[in-house]
C-alpha positions as CSV (number, residue, x, y, z in Angstrom):
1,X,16.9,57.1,40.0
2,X,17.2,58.3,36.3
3,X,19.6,54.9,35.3
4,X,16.9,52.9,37.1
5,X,14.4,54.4,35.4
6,X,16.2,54.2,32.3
7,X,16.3,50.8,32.5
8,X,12.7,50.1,33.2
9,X,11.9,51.6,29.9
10,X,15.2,49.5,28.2
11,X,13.7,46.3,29.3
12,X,10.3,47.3,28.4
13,X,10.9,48.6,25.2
14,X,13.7,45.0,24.6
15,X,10.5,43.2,25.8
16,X,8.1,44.8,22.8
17,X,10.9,44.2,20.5
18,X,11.1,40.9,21.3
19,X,6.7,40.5,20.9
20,X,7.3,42.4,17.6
21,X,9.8,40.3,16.3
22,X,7.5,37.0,17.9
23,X,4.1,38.6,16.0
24,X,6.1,39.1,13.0
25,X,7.7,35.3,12.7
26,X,3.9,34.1,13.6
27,X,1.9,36.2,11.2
28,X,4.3,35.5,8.1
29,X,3.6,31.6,8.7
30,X,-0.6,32.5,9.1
31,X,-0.2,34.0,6.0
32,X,1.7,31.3,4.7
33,X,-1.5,29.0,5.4
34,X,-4.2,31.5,4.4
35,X,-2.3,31.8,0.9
36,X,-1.6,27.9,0.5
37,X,-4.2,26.2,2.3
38,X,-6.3,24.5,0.4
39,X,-8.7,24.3,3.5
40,X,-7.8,27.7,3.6
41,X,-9.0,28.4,-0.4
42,X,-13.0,27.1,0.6
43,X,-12.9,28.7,4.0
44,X,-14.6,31.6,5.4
45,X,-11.6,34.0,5.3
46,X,-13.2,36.8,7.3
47,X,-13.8,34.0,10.4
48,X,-10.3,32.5,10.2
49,X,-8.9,36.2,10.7
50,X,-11.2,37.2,13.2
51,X,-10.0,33.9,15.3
52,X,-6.5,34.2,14.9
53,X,-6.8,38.2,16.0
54,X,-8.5,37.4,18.5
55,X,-6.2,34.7,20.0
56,X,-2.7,36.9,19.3
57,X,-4.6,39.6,21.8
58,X,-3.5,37.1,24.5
59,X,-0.5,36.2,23.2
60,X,2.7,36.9,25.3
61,X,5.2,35.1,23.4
62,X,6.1,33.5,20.2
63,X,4.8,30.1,21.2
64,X,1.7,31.9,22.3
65,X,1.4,33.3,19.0
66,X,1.8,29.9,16.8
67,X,-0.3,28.5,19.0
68,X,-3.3,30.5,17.3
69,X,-1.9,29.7,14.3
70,X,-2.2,25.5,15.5
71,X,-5.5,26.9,16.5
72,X,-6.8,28.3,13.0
73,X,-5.7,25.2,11.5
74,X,-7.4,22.7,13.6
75,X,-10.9,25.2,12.9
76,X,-10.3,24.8,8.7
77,X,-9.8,20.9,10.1
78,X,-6.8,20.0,8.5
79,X,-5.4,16.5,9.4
80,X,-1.7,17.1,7.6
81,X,-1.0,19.8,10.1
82,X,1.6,21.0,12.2
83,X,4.2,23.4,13.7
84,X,7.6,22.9,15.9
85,X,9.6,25.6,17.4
86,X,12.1,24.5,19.6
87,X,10.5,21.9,22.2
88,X,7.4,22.6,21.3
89,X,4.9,21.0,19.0
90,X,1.4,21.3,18.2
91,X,-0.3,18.5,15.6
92,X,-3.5,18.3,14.3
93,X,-6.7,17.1,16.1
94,X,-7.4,14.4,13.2
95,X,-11.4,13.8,15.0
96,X,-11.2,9.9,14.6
97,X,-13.3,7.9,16.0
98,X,-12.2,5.3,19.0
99,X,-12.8,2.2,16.8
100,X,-11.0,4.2,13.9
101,X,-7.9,4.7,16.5
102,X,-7.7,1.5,17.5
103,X,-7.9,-0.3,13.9
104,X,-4.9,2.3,12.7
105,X,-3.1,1.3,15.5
106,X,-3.2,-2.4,14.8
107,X,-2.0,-1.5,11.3
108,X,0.8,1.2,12.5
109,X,2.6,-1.9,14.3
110,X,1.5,-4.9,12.4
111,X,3.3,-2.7,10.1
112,X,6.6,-1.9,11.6
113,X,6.7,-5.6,12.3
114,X,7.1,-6.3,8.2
115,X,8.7,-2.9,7.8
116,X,11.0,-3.2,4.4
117,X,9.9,-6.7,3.5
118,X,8.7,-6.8,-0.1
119,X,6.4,-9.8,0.0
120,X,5.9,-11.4,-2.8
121,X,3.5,-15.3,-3.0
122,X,2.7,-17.1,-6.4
123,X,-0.5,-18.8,-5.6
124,X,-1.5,-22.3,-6.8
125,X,-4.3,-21.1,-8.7
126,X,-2.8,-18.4,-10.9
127,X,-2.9,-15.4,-8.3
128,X,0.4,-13.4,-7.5
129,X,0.2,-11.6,-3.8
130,X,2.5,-8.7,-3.8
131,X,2.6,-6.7,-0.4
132,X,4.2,-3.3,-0.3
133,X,5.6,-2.1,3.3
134,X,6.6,0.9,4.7
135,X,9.8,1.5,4.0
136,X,13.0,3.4,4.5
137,X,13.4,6.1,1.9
138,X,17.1,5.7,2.3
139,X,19.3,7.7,-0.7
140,X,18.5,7.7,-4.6
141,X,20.6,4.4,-5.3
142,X,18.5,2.6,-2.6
143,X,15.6,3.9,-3.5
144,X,16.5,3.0,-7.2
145,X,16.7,-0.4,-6.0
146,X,13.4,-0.5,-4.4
147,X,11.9,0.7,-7.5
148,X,13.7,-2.1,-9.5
149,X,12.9,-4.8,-7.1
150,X,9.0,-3.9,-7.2
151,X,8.8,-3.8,-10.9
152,X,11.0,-6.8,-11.5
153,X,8.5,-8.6,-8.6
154,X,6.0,-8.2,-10.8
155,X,7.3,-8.6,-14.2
156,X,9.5,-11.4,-13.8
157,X,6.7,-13.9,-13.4
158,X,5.6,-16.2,-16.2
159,X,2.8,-14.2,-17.5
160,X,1.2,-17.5,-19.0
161,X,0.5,-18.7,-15.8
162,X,-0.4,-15.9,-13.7
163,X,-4.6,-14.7,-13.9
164,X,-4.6,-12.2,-11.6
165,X,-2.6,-9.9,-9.1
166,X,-3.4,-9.0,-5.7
167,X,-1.8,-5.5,-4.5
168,X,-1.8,-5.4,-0.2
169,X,-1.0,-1.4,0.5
170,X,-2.3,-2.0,3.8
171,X,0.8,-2.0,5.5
172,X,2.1,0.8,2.9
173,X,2.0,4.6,4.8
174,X,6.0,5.3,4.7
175,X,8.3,5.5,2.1
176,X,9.3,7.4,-1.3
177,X,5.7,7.7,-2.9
178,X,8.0,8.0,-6.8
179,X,9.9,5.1,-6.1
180,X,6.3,3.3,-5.3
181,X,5.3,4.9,-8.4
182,X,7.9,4.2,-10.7
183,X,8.2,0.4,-9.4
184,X,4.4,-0.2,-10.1
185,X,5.0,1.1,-13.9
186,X,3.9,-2.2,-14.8
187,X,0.6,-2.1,-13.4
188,X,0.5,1.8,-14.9
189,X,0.7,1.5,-18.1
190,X,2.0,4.2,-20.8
191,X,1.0,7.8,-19.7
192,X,-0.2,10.0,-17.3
193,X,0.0,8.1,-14.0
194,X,-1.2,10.4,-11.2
195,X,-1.0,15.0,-10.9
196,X,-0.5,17.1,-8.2
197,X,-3.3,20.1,-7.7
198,X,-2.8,23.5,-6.2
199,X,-4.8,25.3,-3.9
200,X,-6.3,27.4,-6.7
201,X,-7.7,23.9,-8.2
202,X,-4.6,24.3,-10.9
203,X,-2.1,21.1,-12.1
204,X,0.6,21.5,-10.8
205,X,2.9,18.4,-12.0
206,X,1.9,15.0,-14.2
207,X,3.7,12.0,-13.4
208,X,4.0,10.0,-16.2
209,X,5.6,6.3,-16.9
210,X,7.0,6.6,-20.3
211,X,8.7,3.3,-21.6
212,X,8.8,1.9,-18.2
213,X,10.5,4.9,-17.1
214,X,9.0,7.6,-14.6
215,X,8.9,11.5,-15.4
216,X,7.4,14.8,-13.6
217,X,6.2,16.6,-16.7
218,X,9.6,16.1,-18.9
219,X,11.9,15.8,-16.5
220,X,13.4,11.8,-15.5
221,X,12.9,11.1,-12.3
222,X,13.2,7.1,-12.5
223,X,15.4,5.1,-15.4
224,X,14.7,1.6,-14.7
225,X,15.3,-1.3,-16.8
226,X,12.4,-2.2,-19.7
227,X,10.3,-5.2,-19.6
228,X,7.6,-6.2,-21.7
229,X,4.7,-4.5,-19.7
230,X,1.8,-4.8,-22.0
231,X,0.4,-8.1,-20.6
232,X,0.9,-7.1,-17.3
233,X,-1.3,-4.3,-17.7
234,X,-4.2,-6.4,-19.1
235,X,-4.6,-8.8,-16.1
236,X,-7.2,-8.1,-13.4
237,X,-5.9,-7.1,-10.1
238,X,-6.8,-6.2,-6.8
239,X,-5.8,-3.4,-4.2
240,X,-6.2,-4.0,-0.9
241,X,-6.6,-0.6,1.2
242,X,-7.5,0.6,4.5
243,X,-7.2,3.4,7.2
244,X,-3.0,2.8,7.9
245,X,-2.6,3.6,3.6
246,X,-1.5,6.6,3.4
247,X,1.4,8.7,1.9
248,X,2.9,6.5,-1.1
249,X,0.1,4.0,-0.9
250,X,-2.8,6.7,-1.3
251,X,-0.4,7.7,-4.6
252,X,-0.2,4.2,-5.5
253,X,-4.1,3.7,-5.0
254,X,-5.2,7.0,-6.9
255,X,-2.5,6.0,-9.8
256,X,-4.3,2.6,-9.9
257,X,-7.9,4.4,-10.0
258,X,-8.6,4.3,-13.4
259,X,-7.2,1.1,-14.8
260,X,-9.1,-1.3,-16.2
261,X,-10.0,-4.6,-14.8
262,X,-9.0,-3.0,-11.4
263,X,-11.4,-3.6,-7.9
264,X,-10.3,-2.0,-4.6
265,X,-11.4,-4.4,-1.8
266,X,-10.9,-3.4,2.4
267,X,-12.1,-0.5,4.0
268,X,-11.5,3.4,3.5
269,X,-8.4,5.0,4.5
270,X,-8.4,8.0,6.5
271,X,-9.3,11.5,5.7
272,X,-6.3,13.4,4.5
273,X,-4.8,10.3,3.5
274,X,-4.7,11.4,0.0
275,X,-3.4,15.0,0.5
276,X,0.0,16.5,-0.1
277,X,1.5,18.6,2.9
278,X,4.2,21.3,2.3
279,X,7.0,22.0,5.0
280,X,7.9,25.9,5.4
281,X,10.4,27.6,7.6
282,X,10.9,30.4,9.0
283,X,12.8,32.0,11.6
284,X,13.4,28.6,13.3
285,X,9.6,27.7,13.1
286,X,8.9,24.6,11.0
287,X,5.3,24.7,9.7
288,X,3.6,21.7,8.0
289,X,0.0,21.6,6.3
290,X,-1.6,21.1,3.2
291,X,-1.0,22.4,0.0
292,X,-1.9,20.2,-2.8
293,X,-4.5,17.2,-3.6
294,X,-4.2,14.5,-6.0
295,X,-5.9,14.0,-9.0
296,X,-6.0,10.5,-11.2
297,X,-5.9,10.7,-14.9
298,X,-9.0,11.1,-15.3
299,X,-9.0,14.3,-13.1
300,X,-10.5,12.9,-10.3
301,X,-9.8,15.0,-6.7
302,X,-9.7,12.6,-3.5
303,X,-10.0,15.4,-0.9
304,X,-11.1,13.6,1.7
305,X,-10.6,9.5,1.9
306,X,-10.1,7.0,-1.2
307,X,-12.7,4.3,-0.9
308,X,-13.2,0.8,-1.7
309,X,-15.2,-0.7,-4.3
310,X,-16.0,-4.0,-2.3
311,X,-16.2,-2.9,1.5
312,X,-15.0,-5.5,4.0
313,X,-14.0,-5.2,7.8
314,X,-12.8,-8.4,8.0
315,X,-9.7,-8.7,10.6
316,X,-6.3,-9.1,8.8
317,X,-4.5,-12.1,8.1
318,X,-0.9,-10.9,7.0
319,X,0.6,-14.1,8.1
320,X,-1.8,-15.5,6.3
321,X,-2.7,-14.2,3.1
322,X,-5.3,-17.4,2.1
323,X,-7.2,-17.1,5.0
324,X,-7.2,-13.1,4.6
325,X,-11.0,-12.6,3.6
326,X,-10.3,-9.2,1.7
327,X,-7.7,-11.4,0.0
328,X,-10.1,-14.3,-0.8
329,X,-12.8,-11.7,-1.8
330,X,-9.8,-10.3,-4.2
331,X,-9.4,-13.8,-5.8
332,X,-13.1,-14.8,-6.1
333,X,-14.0,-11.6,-8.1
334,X,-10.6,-11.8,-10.2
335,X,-12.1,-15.5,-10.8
336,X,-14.7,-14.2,-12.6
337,X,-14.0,-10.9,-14.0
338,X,-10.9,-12.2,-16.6
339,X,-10.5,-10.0,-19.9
């Protein structure tokens, strides 16, 4: 009677180890997000604790656990969101809309089917179409190539005969957002391009393009070769955005922000589109959510979605560009808008 008793109490006390150890692993990452959030950081923290206390009463294993923590994040409504352990996975609720569904997943296959095809057409009347697609990051030498390839797409063009660029980041939600960055140097100009904000509303990195190159702060990221850029810069161009841009096109589109003779034509991408996310481990849990916002040059947060100047919810013509009316909207106000 006393071994069996004794083990009673061993597998009761291995099974409050084991829902120690669980609490522990799930309230390090809910601290995690309270202290990095930057849903978190505007939040009422007094109801976010109350919610996930009350949930981990319940909670009779580790997956229990981080599922209040998925639960706390959904409440502060964070669309970059989520946590894998094992099998399991829990994603954000991102609260779109059925037409906004439907219209992102036009765009999530139209773009797989140009996936890694740089597009590039010289139109007749002095318009260059450059279309930037998701891509695959690959490693630093292909992604120095990418880099290359979009800058020398748009530099090595005769500059006497071209009056205006269109830029399609429709397509662009994948990818290495610094080789975007570095490759659309041209467009850029010298100095600050883009800068990463904290959750305490602090800069916390400055991309710049310095001659043609791109840094973070002082450090090299991207050595590409030099072109004459300056002419470039001056001519009016379009960006072409909507709900699929995300990732290294809502970097491109906040770099582009501030330049001059710029119009952003399409519709507005999604919200969280703009944000930075933050992966954490610990203890085999993988925990993803936001951490930073972005900033243009000018200091300008895009929190929630980056909107167009000219709205239009024309459908897409990809195939083709002329008969695009976002695109022919792009040409019409480049037409008459010429520095």
């Amino acid at each position: 009677m006393r071994s069996t008793g004794l083990m009673i109490v061993l597998i009761a006390f291995a099974a409050l180890h084991g829902l120690s150890q669980a609490t522990q692993v799930a309230d390090s990452i809910y601290h995690l997000v309270r202290q990095h959030s930057i849903y978190s950081r505007t939040a009422d923290r007094t109801s976010i604790d109350s919610l996930y206390k009350s949930c981990t009463i319940e909670a009779r294993s580790l997956d229990d656990s981080l599922g209040c923590v998925n639960a706390v994040m959904n409440d502060l409504g964070d669309p970059g969101a989520s946590i894998r352990h094992g099998q399991m996975e829990w994603k954000a609720d991102r609260r779109t809309g059925p037409a906004e569904q439907w219209s992102y997943k036009i765009l999530q296959e139209k773009a797989g089917q140009y996936r890694n095809q740089l597009t590039k057409i010289h139109f007749q009347q002095g318009f260059v179409y450059l279309r930037i697609p998701s891509f695959d990051p690959g490693d630093s030498t292909q992604l120095l190539g990418f880099a290359q390839a979009l800058r020398d797409s748009i530099v090595l063009v005769n500059q006497a005969l071209v009056k205006g660029y269109i830029l399609d980041l429709r397509l662009l939600a994948e990818g290495d957002k610094l080789a975007v960055l570095a490759g659309l140097g041209p467009f850029l100009g010298e100095g600050p391009a883009i800068k990463r904000i904290d959750a305490d509303g602090r800069v916390d990195g400055t991309w710049h393009i310095r001659e043609g190159n791109l840094l973070l702060d002082s450090v090299a990221l991207f050595r590409l070769r030099d072109w004459d850029m300056a002419s470039v810069a001056e001519k009016p161009l379009a960006v072409l955005i909507g709900p699929y841009t995300s990732g290294p096109g809502s970097v491109a589109a906040i770099a582009l922000k501030r330049r001059p003779h710029t119009l952003f034509a399409g519709s507005a991408t999604n919200k969280g589109s703009a944000l930075v996310t933050t992966r954490f481990e610990r203890d085999g849990v993988t925990a993803e959510f936001t951490t930073h916002s972005l900033a243009d040059k000018a200091n300008t947060l895009y929190l929630e979605r980056i909107t167009p100047d000219v709205l239009s919810n024309h459908p897409d013509q990809f195939e083709r560009p002329l008969a695009d009316r976002k695109v022919r909207a792009a040409i019409e106000w480049m037409a008459q808008h010429r520095p």
